[in-house]
C-alpha positions in Angstrom: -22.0 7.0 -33.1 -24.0 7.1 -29.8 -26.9 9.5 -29.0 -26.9 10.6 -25.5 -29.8 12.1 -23.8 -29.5 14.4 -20.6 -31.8 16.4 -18.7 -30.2 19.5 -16.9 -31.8 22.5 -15.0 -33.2 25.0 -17.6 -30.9 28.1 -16.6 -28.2 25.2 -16.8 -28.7 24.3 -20.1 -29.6 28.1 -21.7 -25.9 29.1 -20.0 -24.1 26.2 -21.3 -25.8 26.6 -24.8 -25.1 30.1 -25.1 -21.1 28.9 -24.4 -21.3 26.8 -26.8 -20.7 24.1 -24.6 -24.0 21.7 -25.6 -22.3 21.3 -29.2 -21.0 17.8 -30.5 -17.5 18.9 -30.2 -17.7 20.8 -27.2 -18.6 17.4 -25.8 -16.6 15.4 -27.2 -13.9 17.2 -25.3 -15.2 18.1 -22.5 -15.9 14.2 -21.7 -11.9 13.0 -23.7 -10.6 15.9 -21.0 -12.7 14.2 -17.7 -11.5 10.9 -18.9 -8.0 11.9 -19.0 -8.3 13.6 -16.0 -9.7 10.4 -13.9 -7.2 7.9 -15.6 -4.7 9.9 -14.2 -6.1 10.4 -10.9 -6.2 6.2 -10.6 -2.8 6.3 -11.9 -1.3 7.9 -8.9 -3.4 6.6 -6.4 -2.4 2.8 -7.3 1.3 4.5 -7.5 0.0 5.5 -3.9 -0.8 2.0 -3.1 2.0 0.6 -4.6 4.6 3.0 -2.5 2.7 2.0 0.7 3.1 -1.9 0.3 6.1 -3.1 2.0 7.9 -5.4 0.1 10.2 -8.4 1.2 14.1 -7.8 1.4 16.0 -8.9 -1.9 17.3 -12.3 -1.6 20.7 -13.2 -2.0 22.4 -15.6 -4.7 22.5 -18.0 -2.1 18.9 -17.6 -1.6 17.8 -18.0 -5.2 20.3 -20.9 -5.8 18.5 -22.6 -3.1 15.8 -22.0 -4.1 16.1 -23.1 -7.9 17.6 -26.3 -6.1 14.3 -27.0 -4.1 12.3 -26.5 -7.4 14.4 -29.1 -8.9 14.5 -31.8 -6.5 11.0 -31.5 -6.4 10.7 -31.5 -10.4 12.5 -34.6 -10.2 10.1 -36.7 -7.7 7.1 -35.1 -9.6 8.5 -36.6 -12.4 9.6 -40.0 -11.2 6.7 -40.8 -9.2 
């Protein structure tokens, strides 16, 4: 367990005690519930990010086939030379 120390305004402090909002609990939530609440918030802005990154149109069959014959060939002289 962690002790945290914080130093609030008096009227502050007297309000939240008398909600009950200073107990171990109380916190406890309170900070699980912020947490949450963030994690989410950087969830959807990278899904923002993500939706405004254009990406590069599909390739073909053709395409990859070249490509996986490219990486070959050059396998192959890697490997004899």
């Amino acid at each position: 367990m962690t002790t945290v120390q914080i130093t609030l305004p008096d009227q502050l402090a007297q309000e939240a005690q008398r909600a009950g909002l200073l107990s171990q609990a109380a916190m406890e939530k309170l900070l699980r519930d912020q947490l949450q609440l963030r994690h989410r918030d950087e969830f959807f802005a990278a899904m923002e990010r993500m939706a405004q990154v254009t990406e590069p149109a599909a390739m073909t069959l053709e395409e990859v086939a070249e490509e996986i014959r490219v990486m070959r060939i050059n396998r192959r002289a890697k490997a004899s030379g």
